[in-house]
N, C-alpha and C positions, 0 to 999 in steps of 0.2 A: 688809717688803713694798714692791718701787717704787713711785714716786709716779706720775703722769700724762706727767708733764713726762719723767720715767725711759724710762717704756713709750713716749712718743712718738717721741722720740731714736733708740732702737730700732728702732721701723717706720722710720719716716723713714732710717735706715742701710741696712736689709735691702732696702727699698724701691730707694735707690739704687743696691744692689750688684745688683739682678736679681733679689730674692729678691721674689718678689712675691705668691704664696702666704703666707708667711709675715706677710710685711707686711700685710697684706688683712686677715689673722687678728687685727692686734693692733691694725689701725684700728679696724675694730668691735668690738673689746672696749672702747676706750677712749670710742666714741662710743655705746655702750650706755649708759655710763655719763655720758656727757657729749654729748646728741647735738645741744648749738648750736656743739660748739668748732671753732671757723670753724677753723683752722692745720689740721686734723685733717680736715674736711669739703673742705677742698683738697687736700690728697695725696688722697685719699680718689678724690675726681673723678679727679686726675690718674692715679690706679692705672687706671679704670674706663676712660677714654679709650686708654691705654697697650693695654686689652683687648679696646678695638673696643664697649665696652659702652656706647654713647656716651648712650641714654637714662639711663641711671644716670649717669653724669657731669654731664649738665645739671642734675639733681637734686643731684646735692652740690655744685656751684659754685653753684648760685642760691641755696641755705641757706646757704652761706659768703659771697658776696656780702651777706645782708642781718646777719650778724655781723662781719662786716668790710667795711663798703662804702668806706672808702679804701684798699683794696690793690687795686693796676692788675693784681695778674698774675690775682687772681681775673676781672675779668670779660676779661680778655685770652685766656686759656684757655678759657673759656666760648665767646669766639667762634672761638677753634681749632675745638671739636666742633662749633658751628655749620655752619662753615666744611663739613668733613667729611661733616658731613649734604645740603651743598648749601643749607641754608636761609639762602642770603648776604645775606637784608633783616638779621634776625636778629643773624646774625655780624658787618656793619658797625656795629648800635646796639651790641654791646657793645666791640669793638675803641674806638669812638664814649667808650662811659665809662672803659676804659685810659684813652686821652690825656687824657680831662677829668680824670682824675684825677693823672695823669703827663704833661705837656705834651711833654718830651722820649724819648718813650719810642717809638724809632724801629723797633723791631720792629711795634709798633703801628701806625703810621702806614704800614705795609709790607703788614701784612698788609689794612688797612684797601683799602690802595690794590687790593690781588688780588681783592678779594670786590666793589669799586665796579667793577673792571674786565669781572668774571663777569657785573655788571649792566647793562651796557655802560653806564655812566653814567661816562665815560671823561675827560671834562673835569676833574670829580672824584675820579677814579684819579690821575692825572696830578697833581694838586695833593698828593696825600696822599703819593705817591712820592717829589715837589719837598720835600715838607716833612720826611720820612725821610733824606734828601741831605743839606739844611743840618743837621740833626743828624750824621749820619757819612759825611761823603762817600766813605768807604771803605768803604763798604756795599754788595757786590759783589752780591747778589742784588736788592738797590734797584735798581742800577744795569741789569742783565739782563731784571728786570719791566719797566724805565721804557722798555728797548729791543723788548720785545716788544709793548707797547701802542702807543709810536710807529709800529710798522710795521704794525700793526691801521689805525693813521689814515693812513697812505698816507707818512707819514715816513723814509722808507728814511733819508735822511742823518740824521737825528738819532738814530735809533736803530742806523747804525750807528759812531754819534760815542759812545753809549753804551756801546756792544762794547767799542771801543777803549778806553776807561777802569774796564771792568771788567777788561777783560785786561790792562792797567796796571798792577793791585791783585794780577790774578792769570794771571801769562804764563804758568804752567804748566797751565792749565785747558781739555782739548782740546776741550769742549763748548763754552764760549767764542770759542775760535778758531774753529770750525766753523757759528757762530754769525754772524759777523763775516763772512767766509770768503760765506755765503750771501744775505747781506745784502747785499755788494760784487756779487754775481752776477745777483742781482733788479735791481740798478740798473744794469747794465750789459748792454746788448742783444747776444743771441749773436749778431747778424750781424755786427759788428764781427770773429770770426774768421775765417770767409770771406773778409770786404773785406780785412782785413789779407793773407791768402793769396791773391788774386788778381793773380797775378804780370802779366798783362796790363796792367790797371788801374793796376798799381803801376811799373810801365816807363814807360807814356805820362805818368805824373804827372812820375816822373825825370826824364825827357828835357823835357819842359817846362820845367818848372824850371829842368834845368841849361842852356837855349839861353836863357829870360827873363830869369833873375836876375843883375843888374849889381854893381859892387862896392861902389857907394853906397846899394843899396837898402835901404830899412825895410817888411819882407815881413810883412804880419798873413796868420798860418792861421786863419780861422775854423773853430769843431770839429776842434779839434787831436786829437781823442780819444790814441792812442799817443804822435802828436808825430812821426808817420813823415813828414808833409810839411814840417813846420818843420823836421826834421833834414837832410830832401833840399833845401828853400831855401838852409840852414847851410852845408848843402858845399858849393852850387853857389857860394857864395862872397858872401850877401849880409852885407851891415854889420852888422846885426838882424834877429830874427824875433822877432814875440811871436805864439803859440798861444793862443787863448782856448779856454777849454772849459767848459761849464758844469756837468758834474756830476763833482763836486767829486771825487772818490775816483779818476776817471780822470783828473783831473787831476794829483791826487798822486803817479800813478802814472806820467802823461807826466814830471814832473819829475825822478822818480826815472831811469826810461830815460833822458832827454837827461843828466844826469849821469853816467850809465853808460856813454852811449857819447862825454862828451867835449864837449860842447857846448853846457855851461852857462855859460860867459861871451858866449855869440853868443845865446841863447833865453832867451825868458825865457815862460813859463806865467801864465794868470790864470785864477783859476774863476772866470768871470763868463760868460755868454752875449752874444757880440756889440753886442745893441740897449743893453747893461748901459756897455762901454766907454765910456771920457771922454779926452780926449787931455788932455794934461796932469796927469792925474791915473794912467791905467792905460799911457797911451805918452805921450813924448815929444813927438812929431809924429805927424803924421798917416801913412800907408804908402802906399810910391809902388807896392807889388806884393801884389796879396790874390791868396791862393791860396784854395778853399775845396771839399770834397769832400761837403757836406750835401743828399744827392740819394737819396730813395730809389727803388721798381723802375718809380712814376708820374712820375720826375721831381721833381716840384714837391711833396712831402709833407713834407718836413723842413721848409719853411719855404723855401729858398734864395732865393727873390724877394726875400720882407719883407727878411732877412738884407741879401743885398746891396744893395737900397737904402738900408736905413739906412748903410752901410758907406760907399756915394757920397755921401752927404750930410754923414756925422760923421767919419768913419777914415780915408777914401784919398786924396789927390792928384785932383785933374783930371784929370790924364792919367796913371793908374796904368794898371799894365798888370794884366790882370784875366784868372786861369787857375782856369776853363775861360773860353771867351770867348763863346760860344753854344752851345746845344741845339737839337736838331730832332727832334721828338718823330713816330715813323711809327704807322703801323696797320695791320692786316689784317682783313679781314671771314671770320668762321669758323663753320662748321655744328660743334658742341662737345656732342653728345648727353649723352655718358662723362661727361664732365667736368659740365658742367651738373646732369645727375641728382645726382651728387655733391652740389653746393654748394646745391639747394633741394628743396624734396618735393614731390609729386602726390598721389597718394593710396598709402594702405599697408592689406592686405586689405582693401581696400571702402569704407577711413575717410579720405574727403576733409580731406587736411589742406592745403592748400593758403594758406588762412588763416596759419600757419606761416613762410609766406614773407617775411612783412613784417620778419622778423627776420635776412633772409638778406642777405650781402654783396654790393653791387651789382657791386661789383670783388675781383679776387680774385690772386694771385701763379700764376704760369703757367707753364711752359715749352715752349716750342715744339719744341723737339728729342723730349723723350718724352710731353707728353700730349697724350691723342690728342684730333685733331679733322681737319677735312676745309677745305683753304684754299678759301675763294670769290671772292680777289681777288688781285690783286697789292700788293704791298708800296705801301701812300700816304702821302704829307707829308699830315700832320696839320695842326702849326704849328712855326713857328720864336720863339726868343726868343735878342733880343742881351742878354747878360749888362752890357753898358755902358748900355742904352737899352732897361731893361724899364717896358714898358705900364703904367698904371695903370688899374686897375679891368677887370671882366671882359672877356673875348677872346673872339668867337664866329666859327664859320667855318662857312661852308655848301658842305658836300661832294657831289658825284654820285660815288660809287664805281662803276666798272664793273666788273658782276658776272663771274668769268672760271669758272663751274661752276653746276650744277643743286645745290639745295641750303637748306637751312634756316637763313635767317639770325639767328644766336643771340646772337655777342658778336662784338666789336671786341678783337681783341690787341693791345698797343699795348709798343714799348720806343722807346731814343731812343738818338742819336746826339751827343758831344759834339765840338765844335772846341774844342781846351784854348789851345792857343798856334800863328799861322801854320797851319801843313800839318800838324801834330800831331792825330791823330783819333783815338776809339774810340767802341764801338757796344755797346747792350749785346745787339743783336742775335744777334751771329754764335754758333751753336752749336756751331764745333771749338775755343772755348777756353774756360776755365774761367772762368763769367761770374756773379760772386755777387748781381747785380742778379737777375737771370730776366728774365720777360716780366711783363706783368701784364693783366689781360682784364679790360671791361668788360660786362657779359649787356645783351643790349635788355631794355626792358619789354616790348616784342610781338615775338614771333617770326614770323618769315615768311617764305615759300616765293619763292623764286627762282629762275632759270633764267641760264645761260650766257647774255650777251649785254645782261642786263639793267642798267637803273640801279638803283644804291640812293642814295635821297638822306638825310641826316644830317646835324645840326650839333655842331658840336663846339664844346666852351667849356672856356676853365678862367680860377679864379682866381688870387691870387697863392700856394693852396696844394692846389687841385684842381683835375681835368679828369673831363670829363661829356660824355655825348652823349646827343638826345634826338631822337626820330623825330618825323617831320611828320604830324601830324594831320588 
């Protein structure tokens, strides 16, 4: 007659090869007879689990845990079905007695970190992940978790520094790469391929360049993103260029282009953000020509102010030459019904939601060629700003607009106008060219009736990274 040890050998084989009817059959014959034998009471679980039978599983893992309480895979398994059930408090105390029991036991420490992260208790995911790492830093699913919680916490670069070294482990893994892939694309703004295909825009930069730049110069591109102006500084023929760019991945990827097209010994890339630059440390000397393209459809939103004063004060020369060299910022006053209704609410069947509003955007991305609205004035200087001799602290202007139609005064459309270098101009005004700025509209807070002939008075402000306008009271 076999022994126990015989019979278990057995299930445990049949078990293994898929037979699991059968195995099932000879677990309980053996735990009939023997119903504390922990080895026995764990396959046992692990069959039940394998069957979705998960309340029966917790039952034979918790009887084998208290006949075997130093084996890790017992309660490591335990918190697998846990896990399964959704009961993640649960799942992490036992994953919890794994590692107390097995300190290096980085499946543990993995799965610990998946059920802290279910709990958003994510400071402590993170660490359990960190601690699975220094066990096998080849731990390509460690590595994939640690990148999907990073980007839970707003981490795009680290989590996608984690992609790239999972895909490291495993270059043939197209979920990884796709992974990676989307994570490059979250950190990288899609209007960057418009501005890139804005042939207009991208002429007037050229031709700047190539009339400014001398054969001595040291040309900083601030937001080098591609590296399309530091390449147009390159050939126009200066000494140097260095491209700063702060996020990191387009950076890598400006580095990769300028190498590709040949003009890596004249450029040179830094992922740092401008205010970050040190001369001597990240240049040489200081740059006698800042080129800089960090503008978006308000003008002043990227920052460009802060930017280029820091630049006069740490980066440039005295007398550098500075492309673009001023802004002038216009406006139009417009009755915007269509459009308006759009961006806030009134009421909807009967239900005053008006209240609603305080969530709405006071400004908004516009364009004047196709949405519709009704002009009420002619085109006005707003303000101008010299790009060598910007203001500090806010700028208010007090306008009388003369009203040129009958009409509802709703919003201020506003685009602007750059002098880059000399006689060199663009606008992101004009609507027969392909203009990837737009327009952008600001709504009043009160709206009001108007007539041909009238004044409208408004002041207009902005700081060094907004513009506002606000009716007289």
């Amino acid at each position: 007659m076999p022994t126990i040890d015989e019979i278990a050998n057995q299930a445990i084989s049949l078990h293994q090869s898929g037979q699991l009817d059968e195995a099932c059959s000879l677990y309980d014959q053996i735990l009939s007879d023997s119903p504390d034998h922990a080895e026995i009471l764990f396959y046992r679980g692990a069959l039940s689990a394998q069957r979705g039978e998960f309340e029966a599983a917790i039952q034979f893992f918790s009887k084998a845990e208290i006949g075997a309480p130093n084996i890790a895979d017992i309660p490591f398994n335990l918190g697998v079905v846990f896990k399964e059930l959704g009961r993640y408090e649960e799942s992490a105390e036992s994953y919890k007695k794994a590692i107390h029991i097995q300190n290096d036991f980085s499946d543990a420490h993995n799965n610990l970190g998946y059920v802290l992260q279910c709990l958003n208790r994510l400071d402590e995911a993170s660490e359990a992940y960190q601690k699975a790492l220094e066990i096998d830093p080849g731990y390509v699913a460690v590595r994939t978790n640690l990148a999907i919680l990073l980007k839970q916490c707003g981490d795009h670069l680290g989590a996608a520094e984690q992609f790239k070294q999972a895909l490291d482990l495993d270059p043939d893994n197209t979920s990884l790469q796709d992974d990676l892939q989307n994570t490059y694309r979250e950190m990288v703004p899609s209007w960057h391929f418009p501005m890139l295909n804005d042939s207009i825009r991208n002429d007037v930069y050229n031709e700047a360049l190539s009339r400014a730049v001398k054969p001595d110069d040291i040309v900083l591109d601030i937001g080098t993103g591609s590296g399309l102006l530091a390449m147009m500084a390159a050939k126009a023929g200066a000494k140097h260029v260095y491209g700063c760019e702060i996020v990191k991945p387009i950076a890598e990827m400006a580095k990769s282009i300028i190498k590709k097209n040949g003009f890596s010994e004249k450029i040179t890339i830094i992922d740092k953000g401008s205010t970050e630059l040190q001369i001597g440390h990240d240049m040489p000397c200081r740059a006698t020509l800042l080129v800089s393209e960090i503008l978006d459809i308000g003008l002043l939103g990227e920052g460009v102010l802060p930017s280029l004063k820091h630049a006069q004060r740490s980066l440039i020369t005295e007398n550098a030459v500075m492309i673009p060299e001023s802004g002038t910022v216009w406006g139009m006053l417009v009755n915007c019904d269509t459009f308006k209704k759009m961006n806030t609410v009134d009421s909807v069947h009967g239900f005053n939601l008006q209240a609603f509003n305080y969530f709405s955007q006071i400004s908004h991305g516009f364009n004047l060629e196709n949405d519709e609205h009704v002009p009420l004035s002619e085109p006005f200087k707003i303000f101008s700003i010299n790009f060598k001799n910007i203001p500090d602290g806010t700028q208010s202007f007090e306008l009388n607009i003369p009203v040129t139609a009958d009409g509802k005064a709703q919003a201020i459309v506003t685009w602007f106008d750059l002098q880059l270098f000399g006689d060199i101009e663009f606008s992101t005004r004009k609507g027969e060219r392909h203009n990837h700025w737009r327009q952008i509209i600001y709504f009043m807070e009160n709206e009001i009736d108007v007539r041909k002939n009238d004044i409208f008075p408004i002041t207009a402000s902005h700081t060094d990274k907004k513009i506002f306008f606000k009716q007289p009271t």
